[in-house]
N, C-alpha and C positions, 0 to 999 in steps of 0.2 A: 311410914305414911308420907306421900308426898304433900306439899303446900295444899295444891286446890283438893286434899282429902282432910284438909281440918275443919273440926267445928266452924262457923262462922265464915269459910271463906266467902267471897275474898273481902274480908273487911282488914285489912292490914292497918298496924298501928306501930308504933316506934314510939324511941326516947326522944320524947322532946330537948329535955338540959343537951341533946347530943349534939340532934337536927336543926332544933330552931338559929343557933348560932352560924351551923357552916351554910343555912339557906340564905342568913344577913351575907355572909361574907361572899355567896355567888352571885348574890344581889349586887354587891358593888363591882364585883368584878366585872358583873357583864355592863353594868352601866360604863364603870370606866372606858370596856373594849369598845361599848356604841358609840360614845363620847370622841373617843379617839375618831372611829370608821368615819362619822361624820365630819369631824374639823378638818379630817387630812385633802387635803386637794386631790389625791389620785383620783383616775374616775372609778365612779362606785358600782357601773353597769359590768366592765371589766372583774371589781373586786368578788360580785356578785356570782358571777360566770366560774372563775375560779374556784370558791368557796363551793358552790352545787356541784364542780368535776369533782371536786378531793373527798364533795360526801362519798358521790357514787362509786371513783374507784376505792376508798380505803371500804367502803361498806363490803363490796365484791370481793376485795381481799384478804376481809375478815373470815371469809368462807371459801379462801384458797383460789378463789376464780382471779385470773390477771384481765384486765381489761385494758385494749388498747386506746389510752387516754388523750391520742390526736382523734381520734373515729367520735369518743364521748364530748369532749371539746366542741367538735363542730355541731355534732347535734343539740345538744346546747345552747351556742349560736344562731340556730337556727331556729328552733323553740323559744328562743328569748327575742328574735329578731335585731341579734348583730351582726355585723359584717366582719369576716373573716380576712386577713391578709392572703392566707394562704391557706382557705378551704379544704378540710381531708374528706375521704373517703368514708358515710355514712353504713351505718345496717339499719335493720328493721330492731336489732337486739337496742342498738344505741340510740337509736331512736325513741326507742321504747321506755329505754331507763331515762334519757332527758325529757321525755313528759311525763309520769311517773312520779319524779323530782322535784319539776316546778311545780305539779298539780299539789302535792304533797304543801308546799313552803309561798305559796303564792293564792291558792283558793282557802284563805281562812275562815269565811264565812262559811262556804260549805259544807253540811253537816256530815260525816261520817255516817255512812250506810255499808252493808255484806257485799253489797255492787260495786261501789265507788274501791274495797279493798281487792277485792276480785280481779276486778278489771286493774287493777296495779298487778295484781299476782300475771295476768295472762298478759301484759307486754313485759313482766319481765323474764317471761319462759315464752317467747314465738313459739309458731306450730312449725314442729318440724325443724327448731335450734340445735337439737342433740340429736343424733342417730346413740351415740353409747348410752345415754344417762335420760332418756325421753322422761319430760313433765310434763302435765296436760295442765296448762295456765289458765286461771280461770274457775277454777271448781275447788271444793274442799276436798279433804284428804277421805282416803276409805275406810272400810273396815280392819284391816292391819291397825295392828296394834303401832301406836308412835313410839319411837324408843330413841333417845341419842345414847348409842353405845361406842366401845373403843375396843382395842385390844383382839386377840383370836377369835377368828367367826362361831369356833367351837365351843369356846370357854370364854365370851365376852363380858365385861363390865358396863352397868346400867348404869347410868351418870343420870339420868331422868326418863320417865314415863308421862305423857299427857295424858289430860282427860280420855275416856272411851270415847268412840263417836256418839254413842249416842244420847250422850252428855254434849257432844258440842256445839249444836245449833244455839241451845238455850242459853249456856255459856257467854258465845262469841253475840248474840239478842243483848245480855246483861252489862256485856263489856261495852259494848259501844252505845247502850243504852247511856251506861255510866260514860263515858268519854263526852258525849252531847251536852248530858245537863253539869255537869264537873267544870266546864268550864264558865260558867255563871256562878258557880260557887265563891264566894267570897270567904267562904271558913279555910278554900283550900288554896296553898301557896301555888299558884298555877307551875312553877317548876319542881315541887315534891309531885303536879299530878302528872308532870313527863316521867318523871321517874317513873310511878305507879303505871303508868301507861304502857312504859318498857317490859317492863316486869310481869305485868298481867299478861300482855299478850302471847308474846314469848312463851309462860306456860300452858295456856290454852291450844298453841304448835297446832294452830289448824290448818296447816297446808301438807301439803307432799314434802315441798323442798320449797327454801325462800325465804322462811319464815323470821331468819334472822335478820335480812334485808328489808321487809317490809315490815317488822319492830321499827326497825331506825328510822326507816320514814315515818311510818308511825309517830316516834321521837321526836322528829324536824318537826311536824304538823305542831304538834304539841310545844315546845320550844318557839315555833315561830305566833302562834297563837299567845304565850304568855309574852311574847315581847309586843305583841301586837300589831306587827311589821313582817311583811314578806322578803323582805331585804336581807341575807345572808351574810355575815360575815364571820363566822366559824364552821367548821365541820367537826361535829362533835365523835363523827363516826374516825376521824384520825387519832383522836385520842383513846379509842376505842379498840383501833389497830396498835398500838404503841404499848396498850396494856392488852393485847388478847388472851396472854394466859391466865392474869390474874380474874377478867371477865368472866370469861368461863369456870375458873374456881368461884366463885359469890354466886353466878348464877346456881351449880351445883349446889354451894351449900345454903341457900337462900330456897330453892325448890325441895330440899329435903327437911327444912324447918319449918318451923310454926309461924304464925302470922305477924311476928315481928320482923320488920324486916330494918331495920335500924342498920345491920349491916350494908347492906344492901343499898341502901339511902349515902351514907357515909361514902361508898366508890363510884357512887356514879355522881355525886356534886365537887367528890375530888378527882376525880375524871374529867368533868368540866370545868372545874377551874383550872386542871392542867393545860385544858384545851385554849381556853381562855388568855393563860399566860403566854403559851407558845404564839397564839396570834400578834399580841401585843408584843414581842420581841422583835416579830416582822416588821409589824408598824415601826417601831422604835429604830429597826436597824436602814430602813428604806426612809426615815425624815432625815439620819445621819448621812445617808448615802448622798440626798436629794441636795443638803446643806452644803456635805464637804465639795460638792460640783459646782457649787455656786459660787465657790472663794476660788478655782481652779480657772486657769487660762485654759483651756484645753486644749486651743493652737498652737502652745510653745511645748509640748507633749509630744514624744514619738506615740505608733499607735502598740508597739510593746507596753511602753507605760502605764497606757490608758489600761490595757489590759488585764496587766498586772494588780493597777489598783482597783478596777471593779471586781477581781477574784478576791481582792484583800476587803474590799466595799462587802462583798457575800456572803464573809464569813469563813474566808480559807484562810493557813497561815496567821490563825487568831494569835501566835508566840512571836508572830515576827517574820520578813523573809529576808533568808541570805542570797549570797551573789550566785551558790550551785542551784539552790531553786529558782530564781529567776532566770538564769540559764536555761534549766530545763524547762521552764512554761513559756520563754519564747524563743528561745532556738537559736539566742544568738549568742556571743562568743562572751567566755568567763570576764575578758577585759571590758566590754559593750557594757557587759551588767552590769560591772560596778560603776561604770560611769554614768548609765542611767540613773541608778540608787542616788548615787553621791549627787545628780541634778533634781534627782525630788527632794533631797531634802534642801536642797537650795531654795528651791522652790514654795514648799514648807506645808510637802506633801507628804511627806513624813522624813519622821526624826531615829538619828542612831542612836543603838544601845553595844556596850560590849566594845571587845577589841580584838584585832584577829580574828583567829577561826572563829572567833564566840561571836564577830559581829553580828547585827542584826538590824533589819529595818521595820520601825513600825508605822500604823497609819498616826498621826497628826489629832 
């Protein structure tokens, strides 16, 4: 039996002693990352714009599509009404997925209707986007049976089955029934109901194709609604990519189980606190980047240097760099490098470790 064929569906319940703890614990975490987002000077309209490209391309690549991320960028920009230094080339597809996006994490009051998903589903398939693979965007799926299968077309493996169709009018009525009033719910942790909201929809798979893309906005809505701010500063959909194989195994065996879904809860808040930590690493390594520039002369610096130490500022050469790789990242001569080296750390841009071949330089 799959999930939505158990008694009670979809009333899902879990272990509290499991849940209630790591729900505290994504609680602080996101507060911490907001905490940070806010106090750091960078601009936030910037942070904003970044945060909704890395939903849409890691979202796309969770489904094998590459998206070209200067084309989604500008649309973006142009959806948000920022100026571009160096404006790219738009489609209707990119377009498409940058309003989609911000509609998603930006109209929170908007209540979720089959039209409002629809209309997401048909910019993100244009007419006429595929000649190989044609979607018709816009409409629910037919009568074919739904199946995510793998393996030989002859002898394939069912990994899940959705509802029939004609089960899923009533279905996707009850879902977004429940998505409306759930969020006035005060019994429920408004982030166990993104969870839930993942999760349901997902197995309901009322689209052709998409349906993994328009979960996650889904997700964002949801997410952005329990913070109660349109302002973006994670994509959870990259945490998402980083774990895609394990994803797809919980979803598998969360859609072959009964209405505990405890597991299930458990990887998608450890999913988002992974998402969570990774951002704050950024933040953390970009206020050190911002600091160590500020004790630096930067006119007594060749522009090797400078160079050098914003690869080291980035995150390359976390061990150290010697006098052969600063050679080979600017080109200039084995004797040049070490005297550059040996003037930062004069300088007290950073300091030696080691001796001979073992030397090495680090940042400060």
């Amino acid at each position: 039996m799959w999930i939505w064929q158990q008694t009670g569906w979809p009333n899902f319940h879990w272990d509290k002693t499991v849940i209630e703890p790591l729900v505290r614990l994504t609680r602080l975490n996101q507060g911490i990352l907001l905490g940070k987002m806010f106090s750091h000077s960078q601009d936030k309209s910037e942070s904003f714009l970044d945060t909704l490209l890395a939903n849409i391309v890691h979202s796309s690549a969770i489904e094998g599509e590459k998206l070209n991320a200067f084309s989604v960028r500008s649309s973006l920009a142009n959806k948000l009404g920022l100026s571009e230094a160096q404006p790219y080339p738009t489609t209707e597809q990119t377009d498409g997925l940058a309003e989609i996006m911000v509609d998603a994490v930006e109209n929170l009051a908007s209540p979720l209707t089959l039209e409002r998903v629809l209309h997401w589903h048909a910019r993100l398939f244009p007419e006429g986007d595929s000649i190989f693979h044609p979607v018709i965007g816009g409409q629910l799926r037919g009568n074919t049976p739904m199946q995510v299968v793998s393996g030989r077309i002859d002898r394939p493996t069912v990994h899940f089955e959705a509802p029939e169709r004609e089960k899923l009018d009533r279905a996707l009525n009850e879902f977004i029934l429940w998505f409306n009033q759930s969020r006035d719910d005060t019994s429920l942790d408004p982030l166990l109901r993104a969870a839930m909201t993942h999760l349901w929809f997902i197995t309901l798979h009322p689209l052709d194709d998409g349906n993994g893309r328009i979960t996650r906005l889904l997700t964002d809505l949801a997410l952005a609604q329990a913070e109660q701010q349109s302002v973006r500063f994670y994509a959870m959909s990259v945490g998402i990519l980083a774990n895609r194989k394990s994803y797809y195994e919980i979803l598998e065996q969360t859609q072959k189980g009964d209405l505990d879904i405890t597991d299930w809860l458990v990887w998608f808040f450890e999913t988002l606190n992974d998402t969570f930590d990774e951002v704050l690493k950024q933040i953390d390594q970009t206020v050190f980047k911002t600091n160590f520039w500020r004790n630096v002369d930067q006119t007594a610096l060749t522009k090797e240097q400078v160079k050098v130490l914003n690869r080291m500022l980035d995150g390359d050469f976390t061990d150290g760099i010697n006098t052969s790789q600063y050679h080979k990242v600017t080109k200039v001569s084995k004797p040049t490098a070490t005297r550059h080296l040996i003037a930062l750390v004069e300088q007290g841009c950073l300091e030696k470790s080691g001796a001979g071949r073992s030397t090495r330089y680090l940042l400060r």
